[in-house]
C-alpha positions, 0 to 999 in steps of 0.5 A: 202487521209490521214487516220486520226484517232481518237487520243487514250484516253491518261492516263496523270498519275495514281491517287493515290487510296487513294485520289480516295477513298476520292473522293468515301466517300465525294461525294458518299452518301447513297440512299433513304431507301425502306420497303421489306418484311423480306424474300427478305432482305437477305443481303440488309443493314438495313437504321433503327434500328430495336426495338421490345417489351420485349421478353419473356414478362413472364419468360419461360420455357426452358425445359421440367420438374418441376418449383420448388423454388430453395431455397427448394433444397439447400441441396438436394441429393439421399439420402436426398430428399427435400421436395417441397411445390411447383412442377408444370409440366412445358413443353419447351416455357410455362409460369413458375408459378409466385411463382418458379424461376428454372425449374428442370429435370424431373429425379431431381424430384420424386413425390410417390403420397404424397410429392414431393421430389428434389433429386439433388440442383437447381440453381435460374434461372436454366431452365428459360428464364428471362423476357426480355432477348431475347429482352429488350423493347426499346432497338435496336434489329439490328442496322441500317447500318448492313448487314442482315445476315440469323440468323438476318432475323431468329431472326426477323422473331421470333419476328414477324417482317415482314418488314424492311427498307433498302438501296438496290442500283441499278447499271446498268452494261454497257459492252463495247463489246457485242462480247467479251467473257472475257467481258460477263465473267466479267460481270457476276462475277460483277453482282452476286457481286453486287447482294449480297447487290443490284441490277445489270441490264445490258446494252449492249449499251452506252444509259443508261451509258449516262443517268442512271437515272434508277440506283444508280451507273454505271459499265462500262466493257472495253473501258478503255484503250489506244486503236484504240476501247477504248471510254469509257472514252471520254463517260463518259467525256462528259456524266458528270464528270472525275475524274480520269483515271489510278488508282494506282492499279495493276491489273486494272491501266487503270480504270476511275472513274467519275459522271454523275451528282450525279451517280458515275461511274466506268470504268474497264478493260476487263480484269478479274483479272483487274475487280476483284481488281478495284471491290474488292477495289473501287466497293464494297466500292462505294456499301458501300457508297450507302447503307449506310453499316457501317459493318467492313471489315471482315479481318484475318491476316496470315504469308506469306510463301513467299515475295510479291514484289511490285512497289513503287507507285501501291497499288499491289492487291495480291492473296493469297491461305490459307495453315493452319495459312499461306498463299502463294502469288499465283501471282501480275501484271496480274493475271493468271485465274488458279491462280484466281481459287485457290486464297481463299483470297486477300493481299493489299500491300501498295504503299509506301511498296516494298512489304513483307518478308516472315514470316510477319503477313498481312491482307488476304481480302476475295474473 
């Protein structure tokens, strides 16, 4: 009897990455916004403009020492004392008399019982918080699509916000083999990615990629390939819609992409330097896209110590290890996991470059 065999997922040809990140940004949109309280909003994207009422509502003091008129101490000096006609004791965030506009260091103020003295000039303004100059009435504290970061939650809890509106998304990880420790691995490095902005809950079984009615989008491990094993992609073919299956990228050529209905779907190697690239370039950009995070990249640029070679073609993911202003390409195609340990940071070689030559200014992404 003949041995028929299920015929291999077959990749007919490599979708440009720059037409598979305009699919992402015309058909993944943001999700709808929830309140949390303030102290588990770490990181999550804001969905609404933050205002607050004016801050300070009266000017304040920002030291401890003498709330004065400054125009009284113009000429002041050591050995020409001016004398006040006005001199309140003031503490640190107490109001300041209506009548003063500075508040003097206590050692540039002597008082000897009968009128008091500035011995050293007070500039109008000096140790005073203006009335509204922590934060303006009316006006947008944080703006909406920004990434709360801990000095914002700091800033926020001061003025007595306790609860904002933010788009968290909830990704469901599918991992194609439970067995497989390279797999467990990756999975594990993506959900600690994701839960920087979201949710991550894994799956080690095929139902809940075939109905993720319980999340935002999918992150399927393994199954891409060409392999006697691979599915994953015949699964989301028929579970939904393929976009794309081979991605102009390397590492991480053989990923897919799709939807199952409006929840989109990304398929990545088993591999880890595979999985890192395809989340770095499309994962994080699809988690973008959810949140409705508007953040610029955070980019720096550095010479390169060396070339970078590249494939005409391939978008070529490229870590890179920071040497003082420079940096060195550690490795391109298959990452070694001792190179991943060293990498600080990334380089995107176009795919209509060969690469780069020594000496050239390049944006490093960070890991």
């Amino acid at each position: 009897m003949d041995d028929v065999r299920t015929p291999p997922q077959w990749i007919e040809r490599l979708t440009p990455l720059a037409d598979l990140r305009a699919v992402i940004d015309a058909q993944v949109t943001p999700i709808a916004a929830g309140e949390i309280d303030l102290t588990a909003a770490l990181g999550r994207v804001l969905a609404k403009d933050i205002q607050a009422d004016q801050h300070p509502p009266v000017a304040l003091a920002l030291r401890d020492g003498y709330a004065l008129r400054s125009e009284e101490t113009t000429d002041a000096g050591s050995y020409a004392p001016a004398p006040l006609s006005l001199m309140v004791r003031v503490e640190v965030g107490e109001p300041v008399p209506r009548e003063a506009d500075a508040v003097a260091p206590l050692d540039a103020v002597t008082d000897d019982g009968a009128t008091p003295q500035a011995v050293a000039p007070i500039a109008p303004g000096e140790g005073i918080l203006a009335p509204g100059q922590d934060c303006e009435g009316g006006q947008p504290v944080l703006r909406a699509g920004g990434a709360l970061r801990r000095l914002d939650i700091a800033v926020l809890s001061a003025l007595g916000v306790t609860r904002v509106a933010v788009r968290a998304p909830t990704v469901r990880i599918v991992q194609a083999r439970a067995d497989d420790g390279i797999a467990n691995a990756v999975t594990a490095m993506l959900r600690d990615l994701i839960a920087c902005h979201g949710t991550a809950k894994l799956s080690l079984n095929s139902a809940p990629f075939q109905d993720p009615q319980d999340a935002d989008a999918v992150i399927v491990v393994g199954g891409s390939g060409m392999g006697l094993h691979d599915n994953s992609v015949r699964t989301l073919a028929r579970a939904g819609r393929l976009i794309a299956h081979g991605i102009g990228l390397s590492p991480g050529e053989t990923s897919a992409f799709g939807f199952i209905g409006s929840t989109p779907v990304l398929i990545t190697q088993g591999r880890l330097d595979a999985a890192l690239a395809v989340w770095h370039v499309l994962g994080a950009r699809i988690m973008a896209r959810l949140s409705g995070c508007t953040d610029a990249p955070v980019v720096g640029h550095a010479k390169l110590t060396r070339k970078i070679a590249s494939t005409i073609g391939l978008v070529e993911f490229v870590p890179v290890a920071t040497e003082a202003d420079m940096v060195t390409p550690l490795a391109s195609t298959y990452l070694p996991w001792r190179v991943l340990a060293q990498a600080t940071g990334y380089v995107l070689v176009p795919a209509q470059q060969e690469g780069f030559a020594p000496g050239t200014l390049v944006p490093v992404n960070p890991l």
